[in-house]
C-alpha positions in Angstrom: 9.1 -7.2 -19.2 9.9 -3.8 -18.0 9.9 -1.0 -20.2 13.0 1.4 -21.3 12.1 4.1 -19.0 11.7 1.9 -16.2 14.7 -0.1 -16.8 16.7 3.1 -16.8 15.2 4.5 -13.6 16.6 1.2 -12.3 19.7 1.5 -13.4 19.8 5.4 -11.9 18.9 4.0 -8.6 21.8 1.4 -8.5 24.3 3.8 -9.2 23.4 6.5 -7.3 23.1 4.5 -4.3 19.3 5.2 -3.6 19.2 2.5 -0.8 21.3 4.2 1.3 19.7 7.7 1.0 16.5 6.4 1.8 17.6 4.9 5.1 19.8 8.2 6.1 16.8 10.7 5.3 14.0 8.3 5.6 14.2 6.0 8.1 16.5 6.6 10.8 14.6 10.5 11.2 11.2 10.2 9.1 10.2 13.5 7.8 7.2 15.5 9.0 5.4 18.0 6.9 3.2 20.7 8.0 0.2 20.1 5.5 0.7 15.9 5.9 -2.0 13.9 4.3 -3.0 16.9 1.8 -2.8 16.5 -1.7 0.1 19.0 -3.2 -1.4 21.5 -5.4 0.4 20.4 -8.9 -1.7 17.1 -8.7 -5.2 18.4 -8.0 -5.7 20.6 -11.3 -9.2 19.5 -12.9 -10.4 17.6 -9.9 -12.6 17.9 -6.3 -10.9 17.4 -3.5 -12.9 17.1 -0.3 -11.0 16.3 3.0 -12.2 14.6 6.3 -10.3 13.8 9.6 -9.9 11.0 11.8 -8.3 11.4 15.1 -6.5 14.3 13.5 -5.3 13.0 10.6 -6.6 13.8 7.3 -7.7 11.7 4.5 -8.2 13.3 0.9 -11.1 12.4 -1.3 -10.0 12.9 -5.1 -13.4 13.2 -7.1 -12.6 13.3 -10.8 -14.7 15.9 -13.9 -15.9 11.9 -14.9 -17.1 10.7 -12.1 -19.3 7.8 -13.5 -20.3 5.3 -10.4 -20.8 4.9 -6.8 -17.7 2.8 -5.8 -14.9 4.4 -4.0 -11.0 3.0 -3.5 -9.7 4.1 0.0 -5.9 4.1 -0.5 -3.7 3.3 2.5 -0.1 4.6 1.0 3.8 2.9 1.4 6.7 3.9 3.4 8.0 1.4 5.9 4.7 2.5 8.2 7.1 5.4 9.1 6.7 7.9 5.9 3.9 10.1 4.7 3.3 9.5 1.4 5.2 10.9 -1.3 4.5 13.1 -4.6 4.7 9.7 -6.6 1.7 8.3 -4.5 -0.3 11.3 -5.0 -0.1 11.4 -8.8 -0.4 8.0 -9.4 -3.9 8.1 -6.7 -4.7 11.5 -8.9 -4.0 9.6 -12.3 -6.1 6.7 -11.2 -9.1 8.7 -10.3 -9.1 10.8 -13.8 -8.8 7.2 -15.7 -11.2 5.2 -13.6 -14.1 7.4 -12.5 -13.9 6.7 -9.3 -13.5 8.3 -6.2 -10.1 7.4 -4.6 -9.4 8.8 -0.8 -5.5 8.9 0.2 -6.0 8.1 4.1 -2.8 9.6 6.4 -2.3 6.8 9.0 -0.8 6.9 12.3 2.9 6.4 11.8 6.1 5.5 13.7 8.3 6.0 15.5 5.1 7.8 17.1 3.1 5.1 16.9 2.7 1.3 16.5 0.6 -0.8 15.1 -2.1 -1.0 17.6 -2.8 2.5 17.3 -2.7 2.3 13.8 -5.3 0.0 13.9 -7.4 1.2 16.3 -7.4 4.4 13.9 -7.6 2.5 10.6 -10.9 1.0 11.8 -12.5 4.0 12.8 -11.4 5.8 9.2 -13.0 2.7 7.2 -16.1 3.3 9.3 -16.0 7.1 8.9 -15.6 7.3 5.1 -17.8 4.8 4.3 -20.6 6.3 6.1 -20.1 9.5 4.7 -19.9 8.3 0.5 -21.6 4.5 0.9 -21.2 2.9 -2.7 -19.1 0.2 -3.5 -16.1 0.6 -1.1 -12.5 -1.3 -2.3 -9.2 -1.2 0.1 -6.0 -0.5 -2.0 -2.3 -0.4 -0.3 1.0 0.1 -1.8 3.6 -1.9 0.1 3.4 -1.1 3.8 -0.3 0.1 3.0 -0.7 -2.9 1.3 -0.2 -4.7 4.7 -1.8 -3.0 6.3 -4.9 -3.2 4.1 -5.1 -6.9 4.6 -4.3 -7.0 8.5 -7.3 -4.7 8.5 -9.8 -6.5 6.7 -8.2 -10.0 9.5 -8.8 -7.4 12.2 -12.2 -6.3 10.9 -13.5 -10.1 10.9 -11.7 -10.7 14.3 -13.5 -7.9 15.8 -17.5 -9.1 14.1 -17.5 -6.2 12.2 -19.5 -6.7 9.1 -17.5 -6.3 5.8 -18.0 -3.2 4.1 -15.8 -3.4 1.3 -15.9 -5.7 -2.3 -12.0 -6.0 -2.5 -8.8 -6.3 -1.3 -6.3 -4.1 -4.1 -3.0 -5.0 -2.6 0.1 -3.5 -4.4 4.1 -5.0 -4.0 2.4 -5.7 0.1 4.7 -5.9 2.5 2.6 -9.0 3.8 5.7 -10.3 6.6 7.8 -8.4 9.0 9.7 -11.5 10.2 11.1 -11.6 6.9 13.2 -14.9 7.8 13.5 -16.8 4.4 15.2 -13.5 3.0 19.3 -13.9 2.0 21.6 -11.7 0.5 21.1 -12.7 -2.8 17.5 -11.5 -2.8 18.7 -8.3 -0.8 21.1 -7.3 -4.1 18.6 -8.3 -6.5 16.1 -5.6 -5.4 17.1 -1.7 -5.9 14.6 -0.5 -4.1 14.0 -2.2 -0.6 16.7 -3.5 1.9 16.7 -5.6 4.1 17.9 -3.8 6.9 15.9 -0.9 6.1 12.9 -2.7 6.4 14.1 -4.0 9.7 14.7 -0.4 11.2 11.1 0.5 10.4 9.5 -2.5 11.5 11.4 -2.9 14.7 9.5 0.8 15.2 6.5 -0.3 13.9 6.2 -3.2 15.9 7.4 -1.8 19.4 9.0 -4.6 19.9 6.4 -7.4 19.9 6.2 -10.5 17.6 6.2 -9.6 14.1 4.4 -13.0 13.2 1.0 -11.6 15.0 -1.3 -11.0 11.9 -1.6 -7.4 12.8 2.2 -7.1 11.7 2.7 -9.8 9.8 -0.7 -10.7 7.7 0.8 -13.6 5.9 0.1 -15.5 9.1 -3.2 -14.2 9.7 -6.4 -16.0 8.5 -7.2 -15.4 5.1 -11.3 -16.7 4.8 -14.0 -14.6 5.0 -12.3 -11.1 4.1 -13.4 -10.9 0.6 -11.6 -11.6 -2.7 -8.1 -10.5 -2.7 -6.2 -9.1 -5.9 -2.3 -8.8 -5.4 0.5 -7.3 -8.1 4.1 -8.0 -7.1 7.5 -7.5 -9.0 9.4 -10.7 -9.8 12.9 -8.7 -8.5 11.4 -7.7 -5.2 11.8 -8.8 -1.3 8.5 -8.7 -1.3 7.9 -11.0 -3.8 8.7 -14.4 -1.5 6.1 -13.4 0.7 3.5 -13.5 -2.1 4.2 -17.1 -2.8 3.7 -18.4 0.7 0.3 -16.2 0.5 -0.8 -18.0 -2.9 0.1 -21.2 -1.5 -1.8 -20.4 2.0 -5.3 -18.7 -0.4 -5.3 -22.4 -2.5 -5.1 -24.3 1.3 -8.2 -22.2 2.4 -10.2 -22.0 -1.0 -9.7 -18.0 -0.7 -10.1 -16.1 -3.9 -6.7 -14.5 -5.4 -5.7 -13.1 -8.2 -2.0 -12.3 -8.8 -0.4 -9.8 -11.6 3.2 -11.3 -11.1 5.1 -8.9 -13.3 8.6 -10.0 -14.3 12.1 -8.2 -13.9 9.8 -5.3 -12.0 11.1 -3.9 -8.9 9.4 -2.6 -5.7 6.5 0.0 -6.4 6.9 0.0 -10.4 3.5 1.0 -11.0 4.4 4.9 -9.1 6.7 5.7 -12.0 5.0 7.3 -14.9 5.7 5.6 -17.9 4.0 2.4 -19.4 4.1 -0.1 -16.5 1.3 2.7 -14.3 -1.0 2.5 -17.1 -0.9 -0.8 -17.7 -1.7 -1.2 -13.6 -3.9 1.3 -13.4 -6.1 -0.7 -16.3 -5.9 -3.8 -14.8 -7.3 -2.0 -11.0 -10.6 -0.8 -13.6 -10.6 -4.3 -14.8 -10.6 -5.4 -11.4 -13.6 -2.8 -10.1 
């Protein structure tokens, strides 16, 4: 069950109408920074950070004082597909380097309105390539949300495309696994603080450039789910997301695919960014899962 804090940072975002902000600041004009991709300087205090681009955009290797192993989580980060990620994402990547051991890279995707999916897939498969041959190891995709998606149309793309899997894992958290979003109603709409429905339909009808959002590039729920590797999802009980995440346990058991599910009740979208009990608890069960 959801802690205090996090119950009350619920409860803030209800009342101040957080939902709404989002889609006047975030969606409708998505910010652009001048240092995009680079980890803020109030995060990075006791760890190496070594950066590399692809196509321009930079990805940020966090390497922590305890570095204990080879393996290395490459972080694909939320936002609709249309937002850089924000100071919550680079703490909790920071946080989860210093606890783990590991290496974590936050990769800066193509985004729209600038982009769709095609080029950010192009690019995504050219960023796996380029990281992995530069640390090797023990490689494990992680997404939040939209870069949860994204994490698992890459690894259907990757297959698709012959290219051999280099990665153990699949670490997919609150996914956004279906842009068609059509068994979504009102009711779950109000139940979730954080999400909206027509937020989410602003971003991907930018995202998409207007093609079907049931191609698996979009929409990975529909995509093939065999032969990508073991796949390790955690999902809040209150969030749109969360219908998705049944069809794909339902789809994993039809096609003998491994998947492991931390279905956390009364947990909104994201719950594991906040800093209080619920992100160490998720951070403990990704080292569990590594």
């Amino acid at each position: 069950m959801p802690s205090p804090q996090i119950k009350l940072i619920y409860t803030i975002a209800k009342w101040t109408r957080f939902q709404d902000f989002y889609v006047a600041r975030n969606v409708k004009r998505a910010p652009r920074s001048k240092n995009r991709g680079k980890i803020p300087s109030m995060f990075t205090r006791g760890v190496k950070i070594e950066e590399h681009t692809t196509d321009g955009l930079l990805s940020s290797t966090i390497i922590p004082p305890n570095l204990q192993s080879n393996k290395h989580i490459i972080y694909y980060h939320g936002g609709h597909y249309i937002n850089e990620a924000d100071p919550l994402m680079y703490n909790f990547a920071v946080n989860l380097a210093k606890k783990s051991g590991v290496k974590v890279t936050m990769s800066d995707y193509p985004l729209a309105p600038e982009n769709t999916y095609k080029e950010t897939h192009h690019w995504a498969v050219k960023n796996l390539d380029q990281l992995v041959n530069h640390y090797g190891g023990e490689t494990y995709l992680m997404g939040d949300s939209a870069g949860g998606g994204l994490v698992l149309a890459m690894a259907q793309n990757l297959k698709k495309l012959g290219k051999p899997k280099r990665y153990k894992k699949l670490l997919l958290l609150c996914p956004w696994l279906d842009l068609v979003m059509g068994n979504l109603t009102d009711k779950d709409d109000k139940r979730d603080q954080v999400l909206q429905i027509k937020t989410m339909t602003l971003a991907r009808n930018q995202y998409s450039g207007g093609d079907d959002c049931a191609h698996f590039l979009l929409s990975p729920l529909y995509g093939d789910l065999t032969d990508i590797g073991d796949i390790v999802v955690w999902i809040g009980t209150e969030e749109l997301n969360a219908k998705a995440v049944i069809e794909l346990e339902k789809k994993a058991k039809q096609q003998s695919v491994p998947l492991t599910i931390y279905r956390e009740e009364g947990q909104q979208h994201d719950y594991f960014l906040m800093p209080v009990r619920e992100q160490k608890e998720v951070i403990g069960q990704i080292i569990g899962e590594l």
